[in-house]
C-alpha atoms as a printed R data frame, in Angstrom:
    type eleno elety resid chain resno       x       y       z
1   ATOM     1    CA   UNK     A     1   8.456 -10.992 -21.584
2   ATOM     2    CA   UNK     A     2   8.767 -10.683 -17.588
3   ATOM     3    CA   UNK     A     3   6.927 -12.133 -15.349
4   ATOM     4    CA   UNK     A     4   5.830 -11.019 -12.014
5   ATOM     5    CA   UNK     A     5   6.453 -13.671  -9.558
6   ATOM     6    CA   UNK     A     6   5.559 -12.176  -6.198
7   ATOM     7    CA   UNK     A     7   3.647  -9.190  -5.773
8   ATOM     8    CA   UNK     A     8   2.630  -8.027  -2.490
9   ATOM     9    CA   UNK     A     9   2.411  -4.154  -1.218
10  ATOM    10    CA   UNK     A    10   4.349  -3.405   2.176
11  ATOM    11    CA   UNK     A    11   1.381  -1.664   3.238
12  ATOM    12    CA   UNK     A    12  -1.364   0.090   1.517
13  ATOM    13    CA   UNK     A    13  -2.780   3.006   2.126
14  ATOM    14    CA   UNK     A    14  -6.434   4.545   0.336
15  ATOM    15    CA   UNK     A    15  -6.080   8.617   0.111
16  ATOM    16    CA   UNK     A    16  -9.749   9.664  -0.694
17  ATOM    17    CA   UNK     A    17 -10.172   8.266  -4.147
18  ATOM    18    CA   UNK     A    18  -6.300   7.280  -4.677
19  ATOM    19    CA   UNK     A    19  -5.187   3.950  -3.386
20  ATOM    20    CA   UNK     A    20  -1.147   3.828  -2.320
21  ATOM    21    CA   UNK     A    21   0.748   0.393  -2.647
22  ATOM    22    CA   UNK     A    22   3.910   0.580  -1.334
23  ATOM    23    CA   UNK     A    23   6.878  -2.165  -1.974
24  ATOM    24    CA   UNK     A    24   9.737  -3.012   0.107
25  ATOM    25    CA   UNK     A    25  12.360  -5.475   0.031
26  ATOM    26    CA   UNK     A    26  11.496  -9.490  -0.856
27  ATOM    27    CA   UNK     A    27   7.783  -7.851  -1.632
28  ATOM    28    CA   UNK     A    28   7.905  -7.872  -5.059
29  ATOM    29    CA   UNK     A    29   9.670 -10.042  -7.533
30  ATOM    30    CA   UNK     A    30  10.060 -10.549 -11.140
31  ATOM    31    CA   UNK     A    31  11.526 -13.429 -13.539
32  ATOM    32    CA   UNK     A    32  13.334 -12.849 -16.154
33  ATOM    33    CA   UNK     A    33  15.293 -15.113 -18.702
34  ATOM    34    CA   UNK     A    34  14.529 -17.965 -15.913
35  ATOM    35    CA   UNK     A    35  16.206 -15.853 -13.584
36  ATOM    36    CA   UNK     A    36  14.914 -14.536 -10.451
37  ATOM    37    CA   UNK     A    37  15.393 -10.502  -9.411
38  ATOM    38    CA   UNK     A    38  14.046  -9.240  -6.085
39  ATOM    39    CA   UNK     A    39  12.605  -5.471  -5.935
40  ATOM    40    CA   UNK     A    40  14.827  -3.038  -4.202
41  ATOM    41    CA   UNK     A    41  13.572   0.569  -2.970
42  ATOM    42    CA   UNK     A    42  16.708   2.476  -4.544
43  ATOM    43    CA   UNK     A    43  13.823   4.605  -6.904
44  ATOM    44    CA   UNK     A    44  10.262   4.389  -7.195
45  ATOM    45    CA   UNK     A    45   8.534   2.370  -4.215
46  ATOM    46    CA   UNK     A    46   4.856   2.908  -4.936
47  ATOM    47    CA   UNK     A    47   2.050   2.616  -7.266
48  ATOM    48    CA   UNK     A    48  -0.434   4.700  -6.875
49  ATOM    49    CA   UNK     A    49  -4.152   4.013  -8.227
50  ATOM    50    CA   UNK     A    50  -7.135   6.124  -9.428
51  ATOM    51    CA   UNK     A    51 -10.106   4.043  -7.661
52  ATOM    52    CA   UNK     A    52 -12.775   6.251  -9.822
53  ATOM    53    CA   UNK     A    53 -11.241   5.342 -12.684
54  ATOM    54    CA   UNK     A    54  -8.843   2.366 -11.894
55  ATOM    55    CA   UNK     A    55  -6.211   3.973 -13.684
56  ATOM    56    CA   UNK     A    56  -2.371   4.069 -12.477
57  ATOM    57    CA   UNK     A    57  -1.575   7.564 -12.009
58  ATOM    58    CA   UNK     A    58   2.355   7.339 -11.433
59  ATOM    59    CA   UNK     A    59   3.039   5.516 -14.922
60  ATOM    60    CA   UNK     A    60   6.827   7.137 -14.655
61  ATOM    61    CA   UNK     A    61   7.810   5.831 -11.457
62  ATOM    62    CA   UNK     A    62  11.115   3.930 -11.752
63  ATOM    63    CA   UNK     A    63  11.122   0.210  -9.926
64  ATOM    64    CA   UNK     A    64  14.561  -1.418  -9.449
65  ATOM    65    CA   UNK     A    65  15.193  -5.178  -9.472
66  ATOM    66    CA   UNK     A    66  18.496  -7.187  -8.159
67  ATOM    67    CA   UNK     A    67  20.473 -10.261  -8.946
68  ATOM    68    CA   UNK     A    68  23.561 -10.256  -7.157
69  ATOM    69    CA   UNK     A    69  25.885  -7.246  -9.232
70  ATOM    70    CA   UNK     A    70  22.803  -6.663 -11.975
71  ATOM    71    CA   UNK     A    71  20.073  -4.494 -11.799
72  ATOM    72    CA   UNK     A    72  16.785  -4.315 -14.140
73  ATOM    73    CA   UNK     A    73  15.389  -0.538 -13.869
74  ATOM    74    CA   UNK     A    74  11.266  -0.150 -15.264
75  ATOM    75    CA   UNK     A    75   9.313   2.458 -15.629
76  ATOM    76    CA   UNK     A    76   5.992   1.307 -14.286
77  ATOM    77    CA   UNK     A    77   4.304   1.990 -17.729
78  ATOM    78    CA   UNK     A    78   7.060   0.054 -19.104
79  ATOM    79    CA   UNK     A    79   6.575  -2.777 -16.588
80  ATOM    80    CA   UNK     A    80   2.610  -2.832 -17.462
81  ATOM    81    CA   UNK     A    81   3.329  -3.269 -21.102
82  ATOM    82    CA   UNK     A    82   5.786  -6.205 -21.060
83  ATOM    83    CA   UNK     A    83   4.868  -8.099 -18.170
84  ATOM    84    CA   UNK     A    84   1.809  -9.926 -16.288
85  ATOM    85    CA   UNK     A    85   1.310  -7.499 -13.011
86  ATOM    86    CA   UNK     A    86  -2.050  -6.736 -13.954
87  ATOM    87    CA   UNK     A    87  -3.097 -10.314 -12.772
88  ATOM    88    CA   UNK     A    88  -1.373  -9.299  -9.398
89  ATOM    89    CA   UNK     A    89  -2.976  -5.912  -9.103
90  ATOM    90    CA   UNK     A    90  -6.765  -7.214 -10.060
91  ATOM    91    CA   UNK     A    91  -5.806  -9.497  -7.182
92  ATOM    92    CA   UNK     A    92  -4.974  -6.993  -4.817
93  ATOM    93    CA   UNK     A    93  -8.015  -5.039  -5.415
94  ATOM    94    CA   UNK     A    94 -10.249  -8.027  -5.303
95  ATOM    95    CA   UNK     A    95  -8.175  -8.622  -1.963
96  ATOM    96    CA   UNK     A    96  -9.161  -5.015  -0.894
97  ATOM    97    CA   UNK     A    97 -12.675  -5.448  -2.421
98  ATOM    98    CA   UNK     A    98 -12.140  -2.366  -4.421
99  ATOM    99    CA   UNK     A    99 -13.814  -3.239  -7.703
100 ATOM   100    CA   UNK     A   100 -14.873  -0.843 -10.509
101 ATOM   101    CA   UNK     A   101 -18.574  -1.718  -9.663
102 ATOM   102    CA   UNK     A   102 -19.034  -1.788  -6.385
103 ATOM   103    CA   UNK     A   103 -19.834   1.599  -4.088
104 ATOM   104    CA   UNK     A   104 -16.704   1.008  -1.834
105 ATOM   105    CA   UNK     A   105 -15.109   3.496  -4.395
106 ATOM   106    CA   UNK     A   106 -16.531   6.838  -2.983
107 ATOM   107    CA   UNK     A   107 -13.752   9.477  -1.680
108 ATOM   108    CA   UNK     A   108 -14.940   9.786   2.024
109 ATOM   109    CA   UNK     A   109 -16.100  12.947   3.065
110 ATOM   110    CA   UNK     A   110 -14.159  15.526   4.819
111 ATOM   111    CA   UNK     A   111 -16.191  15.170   8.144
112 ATOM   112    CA   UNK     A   112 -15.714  11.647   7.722
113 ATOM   113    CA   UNK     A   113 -11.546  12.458   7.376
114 ATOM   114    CA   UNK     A   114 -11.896  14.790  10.445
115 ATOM   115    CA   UNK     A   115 -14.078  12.368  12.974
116 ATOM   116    CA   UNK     A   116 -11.510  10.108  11.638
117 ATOM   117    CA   UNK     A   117  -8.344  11.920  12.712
118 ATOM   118    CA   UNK     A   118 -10.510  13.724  15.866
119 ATOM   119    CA   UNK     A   119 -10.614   9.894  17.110
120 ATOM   120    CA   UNK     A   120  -7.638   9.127  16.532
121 ATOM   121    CA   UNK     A   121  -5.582  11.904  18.228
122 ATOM   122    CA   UNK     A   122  -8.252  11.517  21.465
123 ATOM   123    CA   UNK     A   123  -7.406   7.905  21.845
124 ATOM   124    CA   UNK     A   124  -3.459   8.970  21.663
125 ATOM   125    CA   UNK     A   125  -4.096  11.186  24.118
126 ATOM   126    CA   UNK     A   126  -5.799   8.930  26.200
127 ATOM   127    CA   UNK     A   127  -2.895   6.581  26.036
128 ATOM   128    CA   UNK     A   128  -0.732   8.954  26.527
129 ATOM   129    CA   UNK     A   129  -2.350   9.556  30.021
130 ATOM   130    CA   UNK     A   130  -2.770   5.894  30.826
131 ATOM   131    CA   UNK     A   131   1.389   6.293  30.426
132 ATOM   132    CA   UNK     A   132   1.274   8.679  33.089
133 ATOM   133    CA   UNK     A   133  -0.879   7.860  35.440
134 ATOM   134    CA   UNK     A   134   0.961   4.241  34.939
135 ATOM   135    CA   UNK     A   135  -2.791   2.722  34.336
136 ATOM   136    CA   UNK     A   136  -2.012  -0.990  32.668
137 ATOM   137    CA   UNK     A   137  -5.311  -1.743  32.275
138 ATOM   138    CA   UNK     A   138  -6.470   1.410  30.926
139 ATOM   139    CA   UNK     A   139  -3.289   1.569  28.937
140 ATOM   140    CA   UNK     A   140  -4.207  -2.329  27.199
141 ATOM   141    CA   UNK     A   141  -7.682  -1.560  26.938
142 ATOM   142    CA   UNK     A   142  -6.829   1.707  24.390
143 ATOM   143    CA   UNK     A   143  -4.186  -0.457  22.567
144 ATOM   144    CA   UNK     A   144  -5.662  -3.447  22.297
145 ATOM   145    CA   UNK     A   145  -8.072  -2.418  19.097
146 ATOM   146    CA   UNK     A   146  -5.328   0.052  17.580
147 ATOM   147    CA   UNK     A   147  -5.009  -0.933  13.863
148 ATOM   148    CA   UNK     A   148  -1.110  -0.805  12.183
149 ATOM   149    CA   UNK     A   149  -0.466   2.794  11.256
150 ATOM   150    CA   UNK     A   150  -1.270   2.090   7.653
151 ATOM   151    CA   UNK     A   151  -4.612   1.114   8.334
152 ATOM   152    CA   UNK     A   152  -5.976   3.967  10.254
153 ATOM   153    CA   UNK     A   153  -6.769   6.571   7.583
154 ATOM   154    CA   UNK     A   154  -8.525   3.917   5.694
């Protein structure tokens, strides 16, 4: 059996009722025969959750793991059956407080995906004239709450 060492998404990203974990380098590691192989983005990079259902969606993805000159290549569906990384994803969503029960789980609305985007490109364009007009202040004040990219559809 493998076991998932370290198990952290890159960034993550909820689409509506689909949650997006993606991996990158050092992210993600497994064990294996005692021996330690670190996740490499050559295939699949993401796993990609049903939050209505908590179901994975994108069982066929492909992960690839490294040791030096060997590689390990799983299937996600694969990956679920022989190893622990459902212990790491229940503790991602309880990270993300997406549990089955809770109401956090509704798809936003599209008028909520619009204000959403509507905000977003305004306070772009405000920076954007801050830039011009060579306004520091103005310019800090707009940046100063902007979330990482991942986080602002969410």
């Amino acid at each position: 059996m493998l076991e998932v060492k370290r198990m952290e998404p890159f960034y993550t990203k909820r689409d509506g009722a689909r949650l997006k974990m993606v991996f990158a380098y050092q992210y993600f590691t497994i064990v294996k025969d005692e021996e330690l192989f670190h996740f490499i983005p050559v295939e699949g990079k993401e796993i990609v959750i049903n939050l209505t259902s908590l179901q994975i969606e994108n069982l066929s993805e492909v992960f690839v793991f490294q040791k030096g000159t060997r590689f390990i290549r799983l299937p996600l569906y694969q990956l679920l059956l022989v190893s622990n990384i459902h212990d790491h994803l229940e503790l991602i969503l309880d990270e993300l407080e997406l549990k089955s029960g809770e109401q956090l789980l509704e798809a936003p609305s599209e008028t909520d995906l619009l204000i959403v985007e509507l905000e977003d490109s305004n306070r772009l364009r405000l920076i954007d004239q801050a830039l011009e007009q060579r306004d520091k202040e103005l310019f800090y004040k707009l940046t100063e709450d902007l979330k990482p990219m991942e986080d602002l559809r969410n």
